[in-house]
C-alpha positions in Angstrom: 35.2 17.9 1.7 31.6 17.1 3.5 29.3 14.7 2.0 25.7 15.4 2.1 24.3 12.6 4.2 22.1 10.4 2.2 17.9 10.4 2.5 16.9 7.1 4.0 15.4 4.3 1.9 11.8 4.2 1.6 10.2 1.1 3.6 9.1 -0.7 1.0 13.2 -0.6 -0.5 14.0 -0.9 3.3 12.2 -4.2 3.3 13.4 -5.5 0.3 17.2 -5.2 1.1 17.1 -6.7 4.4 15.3 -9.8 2.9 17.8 -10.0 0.2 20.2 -9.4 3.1 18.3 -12.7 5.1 18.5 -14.8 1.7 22.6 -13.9 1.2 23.6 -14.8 5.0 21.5 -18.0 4.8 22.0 -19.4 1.2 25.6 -20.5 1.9 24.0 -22.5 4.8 22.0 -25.0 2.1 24.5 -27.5 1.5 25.4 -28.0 4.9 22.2 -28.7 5.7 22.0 -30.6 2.3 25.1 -32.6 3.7 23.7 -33.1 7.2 20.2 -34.3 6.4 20.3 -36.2 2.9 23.9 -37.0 3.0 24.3 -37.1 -0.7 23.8 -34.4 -3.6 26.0 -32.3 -1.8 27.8 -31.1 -4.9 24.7 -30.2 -7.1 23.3 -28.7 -3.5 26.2 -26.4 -3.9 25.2 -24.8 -7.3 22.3 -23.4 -5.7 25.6 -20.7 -4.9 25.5 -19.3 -7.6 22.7 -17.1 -7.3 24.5 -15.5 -4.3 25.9 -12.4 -6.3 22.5 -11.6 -7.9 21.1 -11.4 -4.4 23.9 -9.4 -3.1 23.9 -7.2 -5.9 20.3 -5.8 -4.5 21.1 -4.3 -1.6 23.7 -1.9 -3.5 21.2 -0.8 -5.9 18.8 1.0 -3.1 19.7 3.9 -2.7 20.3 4.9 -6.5 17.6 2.4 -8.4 14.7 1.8 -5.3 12.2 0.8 -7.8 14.9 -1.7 -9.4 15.9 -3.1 -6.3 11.8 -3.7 -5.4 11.8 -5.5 -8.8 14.8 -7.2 -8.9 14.2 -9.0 -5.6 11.1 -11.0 -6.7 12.9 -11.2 -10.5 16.1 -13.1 -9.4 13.9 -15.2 -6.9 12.1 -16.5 -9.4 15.0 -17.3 -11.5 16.9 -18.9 -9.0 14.0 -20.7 -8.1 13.8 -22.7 -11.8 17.0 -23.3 -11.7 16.9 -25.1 -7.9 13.7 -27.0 -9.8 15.8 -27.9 -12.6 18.5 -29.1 -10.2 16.3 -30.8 -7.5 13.0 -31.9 -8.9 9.7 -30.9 -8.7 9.4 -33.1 -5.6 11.8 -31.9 -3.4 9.5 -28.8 -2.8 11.9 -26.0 -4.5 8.6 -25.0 -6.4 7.2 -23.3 -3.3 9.7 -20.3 -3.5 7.8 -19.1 -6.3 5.5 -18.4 -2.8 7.4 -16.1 -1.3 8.6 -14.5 -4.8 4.9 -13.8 -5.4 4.9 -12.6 -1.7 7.1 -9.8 -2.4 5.3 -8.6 -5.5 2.5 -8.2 -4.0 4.1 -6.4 -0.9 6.9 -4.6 -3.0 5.0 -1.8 -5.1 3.0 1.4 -4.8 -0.4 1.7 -5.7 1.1 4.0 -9.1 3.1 1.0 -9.6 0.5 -1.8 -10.4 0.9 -2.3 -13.9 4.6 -3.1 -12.9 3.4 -5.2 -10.2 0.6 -6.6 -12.3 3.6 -7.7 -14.7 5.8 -9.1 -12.3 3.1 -11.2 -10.7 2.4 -12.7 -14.2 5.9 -13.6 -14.9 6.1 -15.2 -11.1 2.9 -17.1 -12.2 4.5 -18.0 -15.7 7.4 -18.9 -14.4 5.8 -21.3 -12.0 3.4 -22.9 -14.8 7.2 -23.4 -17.1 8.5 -24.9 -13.9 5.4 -27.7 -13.5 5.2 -28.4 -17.5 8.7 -28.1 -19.0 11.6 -28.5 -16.3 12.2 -32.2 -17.3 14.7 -34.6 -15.2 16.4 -33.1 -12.7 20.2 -32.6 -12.7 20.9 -34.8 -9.9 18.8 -38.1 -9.0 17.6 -38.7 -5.4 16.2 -41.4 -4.1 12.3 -40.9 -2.7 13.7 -40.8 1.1 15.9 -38.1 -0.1 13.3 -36.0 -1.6 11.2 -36.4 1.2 14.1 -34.9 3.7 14.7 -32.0 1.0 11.2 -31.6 0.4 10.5 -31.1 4.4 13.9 -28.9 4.1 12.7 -26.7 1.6 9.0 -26.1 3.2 10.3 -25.2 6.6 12.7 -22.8 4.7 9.8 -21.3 2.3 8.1 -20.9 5.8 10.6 -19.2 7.9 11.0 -16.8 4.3 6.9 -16.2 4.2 7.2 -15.4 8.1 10.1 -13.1 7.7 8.6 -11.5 4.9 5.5 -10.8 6.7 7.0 -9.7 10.4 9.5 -7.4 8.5 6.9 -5.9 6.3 4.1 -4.9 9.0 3.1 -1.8 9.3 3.6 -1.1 5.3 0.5 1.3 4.5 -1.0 1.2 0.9 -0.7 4.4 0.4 2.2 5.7 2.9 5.8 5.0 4.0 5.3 5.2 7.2 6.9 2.2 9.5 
């Protein structure tokens, strides 16, 4: 029995996987550096787990679901990103994730797909806006030195994300695939 050998992934789905590839191999890597650096809040740090099988569960939509796997990305980012707010506070800089999740929107779609894109942006935006006005108290209390650590933490990680994002999606035409 010979299989027919699968088409390769477009570049835009090629892109998305390997950053929610990055984003798996690196989120288990938080509360050690939670642990290292602040020394406390290690526990809540370790919620921020949970989101690992949404994230891994993108890559093994692409080659069946592309256009779900280029929406998904930016959609479970966002999520996970209120829910680090909610755990951390507004100032230990989780906020700026909804950065990068508005980074891949805007690099994730075809020109056909802008009202989908248009969409996703607004929820990124939304989602952001909920964040600033309605998040309350985090889950776990830091002291001001600690947010200050997790807030530098949290930049430099938003950052390297952005950079990634960027260097791994060069050469992304408008209106073709090629890479």
């Amino acid at each position: 029995m010979t299989s027919a050998a699968r088409p390769p992934l477009d570049a835009r789905t090629r892109m998305t996987v390997t950053v929610a590839w990055v984003i798996v191999m690196n989120k288990p890597f938080y509360p050690i550096y939670v642990w290292y650096l602040v020394g406390n809040g290690v526990m809540a740090s370790v919620a921020t787990l949970v989101s690992v099988p949404f994230f891994l569960a993108i890559p093994l939509l692409a080659r069946r679901f592309p256009l779900c796997t280029r929406t998904t990305l930016p959609l479970v980012g966002t999520v996970d990103t209120l829910f680090e707010t909610k755990l951390f506070g507004q100032g230990s800089g989780t906020e700026l994730f909804f950065a990068a999740c508005m980074m891949l929107v805007a690099l994730s779609f075809r020109p056909e797909e802008k009202w989908l894109q248009r969409g996703l942006a607004v929820f990124v935006f939304a989602a952001f806006a909920f964040s600033r006005n309605f998040v309350g108290l985090p889950f776990h209390a830091w002291a001001e030195l600690d947010l200050k650590i997790l807030f530098n933490l949290n930049a430099f990680a938003v950052a390297s994300l952005m950079a990634f994002i960027a260097l791994n999606s060069a050469g992304i035409g408008r209106d073709s695939e090629i890479r």
